[in-house]
Each structure stands twice: as C-alpha cells, then as structure tokens.
N, C-alpha and C positions, 0 to 999 in steps of 0.2 A: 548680780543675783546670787544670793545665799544658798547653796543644798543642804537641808537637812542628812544626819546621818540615812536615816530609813528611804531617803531620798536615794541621796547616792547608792545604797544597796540595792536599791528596787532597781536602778538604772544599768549598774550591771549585772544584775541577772537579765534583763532586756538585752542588751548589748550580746551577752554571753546567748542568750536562746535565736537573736540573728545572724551569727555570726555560724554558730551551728546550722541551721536552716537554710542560711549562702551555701554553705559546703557540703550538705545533703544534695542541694540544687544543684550545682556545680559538678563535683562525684556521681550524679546520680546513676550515669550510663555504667558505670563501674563497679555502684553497689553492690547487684544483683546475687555475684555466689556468694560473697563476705553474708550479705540479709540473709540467705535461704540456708545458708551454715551454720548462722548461730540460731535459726527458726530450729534445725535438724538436731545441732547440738543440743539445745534444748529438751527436745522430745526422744533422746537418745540416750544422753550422758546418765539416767536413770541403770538403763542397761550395762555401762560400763561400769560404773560405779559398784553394783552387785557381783560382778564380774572380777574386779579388785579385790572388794571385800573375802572372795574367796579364792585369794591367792595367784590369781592372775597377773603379769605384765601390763601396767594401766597399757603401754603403749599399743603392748597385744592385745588387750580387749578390745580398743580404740577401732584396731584396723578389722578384729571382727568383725564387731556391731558396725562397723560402717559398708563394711563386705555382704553384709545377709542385708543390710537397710536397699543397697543400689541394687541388688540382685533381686529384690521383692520389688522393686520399681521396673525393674529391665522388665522380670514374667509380668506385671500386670499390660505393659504395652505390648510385650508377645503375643501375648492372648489375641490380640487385633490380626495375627501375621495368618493364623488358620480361617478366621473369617473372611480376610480378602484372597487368599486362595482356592478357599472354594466359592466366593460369589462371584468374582471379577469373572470367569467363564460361565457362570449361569446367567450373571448382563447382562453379558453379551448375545447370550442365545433369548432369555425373557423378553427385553426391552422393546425389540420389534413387536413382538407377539401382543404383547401389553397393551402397546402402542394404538397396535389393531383393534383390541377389544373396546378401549379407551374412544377410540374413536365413532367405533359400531354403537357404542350404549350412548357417547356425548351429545351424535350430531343429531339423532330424530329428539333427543329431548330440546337443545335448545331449539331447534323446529317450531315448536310445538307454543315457543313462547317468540316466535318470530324474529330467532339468533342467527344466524349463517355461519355456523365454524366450519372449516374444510383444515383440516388435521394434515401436513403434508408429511405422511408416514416414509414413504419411499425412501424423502431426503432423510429424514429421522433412523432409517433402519442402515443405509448407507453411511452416516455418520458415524454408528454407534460401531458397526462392522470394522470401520477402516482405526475407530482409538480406540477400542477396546478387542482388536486383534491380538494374538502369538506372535506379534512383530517386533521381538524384544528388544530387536537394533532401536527401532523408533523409540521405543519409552525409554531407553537410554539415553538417545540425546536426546529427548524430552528433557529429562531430569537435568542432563549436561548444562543443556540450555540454561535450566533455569538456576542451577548453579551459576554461572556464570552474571547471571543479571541480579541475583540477590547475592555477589561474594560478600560484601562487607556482613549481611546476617549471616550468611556461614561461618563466616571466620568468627564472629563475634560468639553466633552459638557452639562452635568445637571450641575455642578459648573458655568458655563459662565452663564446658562441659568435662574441660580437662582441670581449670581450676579448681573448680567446686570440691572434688575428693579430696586436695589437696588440703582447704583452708577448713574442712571438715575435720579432716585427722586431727590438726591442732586444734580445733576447736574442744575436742572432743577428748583430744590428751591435755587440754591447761581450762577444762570449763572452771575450777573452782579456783584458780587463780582469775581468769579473766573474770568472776562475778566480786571477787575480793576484792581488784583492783578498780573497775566501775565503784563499787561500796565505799572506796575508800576517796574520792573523789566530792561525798555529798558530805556539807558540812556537818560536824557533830552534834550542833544541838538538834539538828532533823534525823538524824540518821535511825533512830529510834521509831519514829513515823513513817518513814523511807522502808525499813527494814519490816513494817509491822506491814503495811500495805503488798509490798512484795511479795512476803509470804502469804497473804490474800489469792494475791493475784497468781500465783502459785499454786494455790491451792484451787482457785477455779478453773486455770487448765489445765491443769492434771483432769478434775471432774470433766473435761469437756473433752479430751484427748480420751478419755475410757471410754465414753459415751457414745464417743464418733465412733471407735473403731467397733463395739457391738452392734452399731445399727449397722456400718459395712456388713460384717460378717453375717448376722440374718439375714439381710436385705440380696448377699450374695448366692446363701442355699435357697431363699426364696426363690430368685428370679431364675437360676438354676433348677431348681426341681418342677418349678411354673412351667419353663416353656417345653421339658422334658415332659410332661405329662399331654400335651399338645402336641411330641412329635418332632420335637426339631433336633437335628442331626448335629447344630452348634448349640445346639444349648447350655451346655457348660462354658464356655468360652465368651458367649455373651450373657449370660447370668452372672458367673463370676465378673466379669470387665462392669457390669453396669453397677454389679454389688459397691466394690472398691472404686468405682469413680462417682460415689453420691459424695467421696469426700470433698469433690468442687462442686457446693451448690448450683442444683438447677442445669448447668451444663452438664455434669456427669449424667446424671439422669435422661437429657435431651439427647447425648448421645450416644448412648446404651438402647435408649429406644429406636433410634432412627436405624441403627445396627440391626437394630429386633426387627424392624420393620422390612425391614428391605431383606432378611434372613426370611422373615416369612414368605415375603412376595414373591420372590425365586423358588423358593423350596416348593412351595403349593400352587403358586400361577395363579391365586384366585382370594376371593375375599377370606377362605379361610385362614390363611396365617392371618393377616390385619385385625382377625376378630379375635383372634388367639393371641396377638400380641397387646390389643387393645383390655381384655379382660385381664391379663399376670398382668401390664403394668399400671392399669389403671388399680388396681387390688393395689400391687404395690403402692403405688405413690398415698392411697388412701392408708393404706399403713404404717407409709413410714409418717408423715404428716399428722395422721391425729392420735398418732400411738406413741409410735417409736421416738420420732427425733424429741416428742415433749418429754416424753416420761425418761428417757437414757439419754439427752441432750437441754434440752429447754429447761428442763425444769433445775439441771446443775449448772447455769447460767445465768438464769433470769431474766430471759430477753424475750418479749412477745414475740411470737410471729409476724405480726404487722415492724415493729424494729427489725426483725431482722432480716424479711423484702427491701425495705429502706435502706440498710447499713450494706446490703448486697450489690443494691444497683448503684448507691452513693459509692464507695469503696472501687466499683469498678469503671466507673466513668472517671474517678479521681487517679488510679491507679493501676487502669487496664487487669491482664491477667489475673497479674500476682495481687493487687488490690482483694478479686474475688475470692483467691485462695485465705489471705489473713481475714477476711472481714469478721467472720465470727470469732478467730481467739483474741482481737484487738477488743473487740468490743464486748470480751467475758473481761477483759482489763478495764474498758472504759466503766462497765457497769459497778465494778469494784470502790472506782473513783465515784461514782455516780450515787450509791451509796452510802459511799464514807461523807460525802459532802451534804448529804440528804442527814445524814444524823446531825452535823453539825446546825442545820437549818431549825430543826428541828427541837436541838435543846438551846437554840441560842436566842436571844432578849425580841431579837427582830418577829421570833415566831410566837414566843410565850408573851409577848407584849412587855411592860413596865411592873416591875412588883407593886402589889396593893398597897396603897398606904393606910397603916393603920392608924383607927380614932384615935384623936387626942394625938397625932406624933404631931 
C-alpha cells in the first residue's frame, strides 16, 4: 500500500501528538511544579519584564516578583492561623453546649412525627473534651503519626514545594527565550496562524486574569465589611480569606463559608451568627454571580455559566485539584479555538451551500 504525501504528514503529526501524550502520561507524577511554573510565569513575567524595562537586573527582578508572588500566597493561608486559634478553644467549650441544645429542640420535634432519636451527648461531650484538649503532646504525635503513614505525600509535597521556587526563577529569568524556542519548533508555513491564535489567547487571559483578580478584591472588602457590621471579632481574616479564595471555583467560596459559619456559631452560641452569615454570603454569592464574575469575567471570556459548571466538574473529575484551578483559563483558550473554528464553518462552501448557477451558464 501506497501513502500519499498528505498521508504520511497527517500520520506523523499522529504519531508525534501520541508519543507526547505517552510522556505526559508517563511524567505525569513529576509534572506538577514544571505545570504550576510556567502557569505562574505566565501571569508574572508581565511584572518582570516592566521591572527590566526600567533598569532593573532581569535576574533581580525575577527573584522579586517571585519573593512578593510566594509571600502573598504564604499571608492568604496565614490568615487561616488566627481563625483556628481562637475557635479551636471555643469548640471545645461550644460543642457540648450545642450538642445539648441540638438535642432539647431535635427530640420532642421528631416525637411529634413518631421519630425516636436519643442523642448520646455525654459520649459526644467526652470525645470532643479528650481531642480537642491543651494536650499538645497528643496533637503532636497525632500529627507524627500521620506523617509517618503518609511519608511518601510528604516527601513528595516538601520536594514540589522546594522545587517549584526553583524552576519558577528560571522560568521567569528565560520566559522569552522559552516562548521563542516552543515558536520555533511549529513549522513555517503555520506559524503565522500559530502566532495569530496565541496572541488571541493572550489576550483573553490577560482579560480574564484582570477580571479575576477585581472580583477577588471587592468580594474580599465585601465579605470583610459584611461580617464586621454583624459583629465578628474574625472578620477581616475570614472576609479577606474568602475574598482571595473565589479564585478556586466554588470551593473557595464553600470554604470561606463553612469558616463563617462555625466563626459565628462560637462567637454567638445561637442562630444569630448562622443568620448573619447566611445574609453577607448569600448577598455575596448573589453578587458575585449575576453581577460581578459576568460583567469583570464572563463577559471577557465568553463562556456561559451553564459551560462553565460543566468545564468545572469535567476538569475536576479529569484532573482532581489542579484540573479545578486551570479550568477556566483553558477554556478562555479553548473558546478562542472554538471561535476561530466557528468562522471558518461559517464562511466555508459546507455552510453557504454551492454557488448559484447562473441562467444560460
């Protein structure tokens, strides 16, 4: 059997796209900082580059902007360190109490509809007494413990976590080499369409990288001044934490609230905080939802909402985590391609049908 030329090229760009996709599959445990490096380079090397421009050491910019990037990642998980220090001793002393009330209002209701619950608070208040004690020996080897039985994710996670800075610096010291050299790899006569697309897709996460980071920051003095005006003594700490974690769909938000929640149930012992946390984030969510994330995200994307519940839960069932983290800048990429292919359809013979034949040809 004969291959045509267009044959044989087609067969090795096949060959060439699984041979890649073996080696993604292969590498994959390995990928992790190299991917989140050049994700970070990406949304970084803007800053060094202006940093250069005015006379700076690329090298020294590099290790700046990478210095204030990990240092605004370390404070937003800080921010968690003052919440669990003052609720972990309010637990402990609520929980019981709770327990009690829980029980007093539960049992004559289901009564009533012919339930039997009997709530064994006693053992409940004994449990909660003996882990959630000042018995800092025991959460130590708690912890020990479970080091021990998860080493390999340890090690795996202090490995990424000492890498990462590492292949970020160079990333971020040769980004315009390493897009040169990718570039230079797509054959010339695409390169044109390669390069036109690129900058597309460039330019829509840039729009969707500005977009995110202002709904963060309103979303953060929202929920900050919300639960302030209600009274809570964390409120800056979980406002700000719930603002800057909508950046993970749907779980940032999930838990920012459950933080809210359990802030208020301590702090007031009563359905007041729950109703105080139910009005700021239900406001919120209704605002960032049909205001904010369309009009300062949605709309410089182009993705419905129904796509992009779809492209969240597909993304993270395919991809765990980090799936959930890229799914919307992939798919400001994908919508790019989805587009360019949508014009094509569009002015091509398939869509406009057959030209008229004129009388008499």
């Amino acid at each position: 059997m004969t291959l045509t030329p267009a044959q044989i090229h087609g067969l090795g760009w096949l060959a060439i796209g699984a041979l890649t996709a073996l080696a993604l599959w292969l590498l994959g445990p390995v990928l992790s900082p190299f991917v989140v490096a050049l994700v970070l380079g990406y949304a970084l090397h803007p800053v060094v580059d202006r940093l250069a421009r005015g006379g700076v050491p690329r090298a020294l910019a590099a290790l700046i902007v990478e210095v204030l990037a990990l240092a605004t990642v370390l404070a937003v998980l800080l921010l968690i360190v003052p919440i669990l220090v003052r609720e972990l001793p309010a637990l402990r002393d609520q929980i019981p109490v709770l327990l009690t009330r829980l029980d007093d209002w539960l049992t004559p209701l289901a009564a009533r509809f012919g339930i039997d619950i009997d709530l064994d608070v006693a053992s409940v208040r004994t449990f909660v007494l003996t882990n959630l004690s000042d018995n800092t020996e025991g959460w130590v080897n708690t912890v020990m413990s479970s080091l021990r039985i998860g080493g390999s994710f340890v090690l795996g996670f202090v490995g990424t976590a000492i890498l990462l800075p590492v292949v970020l610096f160079y990333v971020l010291m040769d980004w315009h080499g390493i897009v040169k050299r990718a570039s230079s790899l797509v054959p010339p006569r695409y390169r044109a369409n390669v390069d036109g697309f690129m900058a597309e897709c460039d330019h829509m996460l840039g729009q969707y990288l500005r977009g995110q980071l202002l709904v963060m920051g309103i979303l953060a003095v929202f929920y900050s001044a919300g639960l302030a005006l209600f009274g809570f003594d964390l409120a800056v700490p979980v406002g700000v934490f719930t603002g800057l974690a909508v950046f993970i769909p749907y779980i940032g938000f999930g838990l920012g609230c459950v933080l809210a929640l359990l802030a208020g149930l301590l702090e007031f012992g009563g359905l007041y905080g729950i109703v105080a946390v139910a009005i700021v984030y239900g406001i919120g969510q209704v605002v960032e939802s049909f205001y904010l994330t369309p009009r300062l995200v949605g709309e410089r994307i182009g993705l419905h909402p129904i796509v992009v519940i779809f492209v969240l839960l597909a993304f993270g069932q395919l991809f765990g985590f980090i799936g959930v983290l890229v799914a919307l800048p992939v798919s400001a990429v994908g919508a790019v391609a989805v587009n360019r292919v949508r014009r094509l359809y569009l002015s091509s013979p398939l869509y406009q049908g057959p030209a008229p034949v004129e009388p008499g040809a």
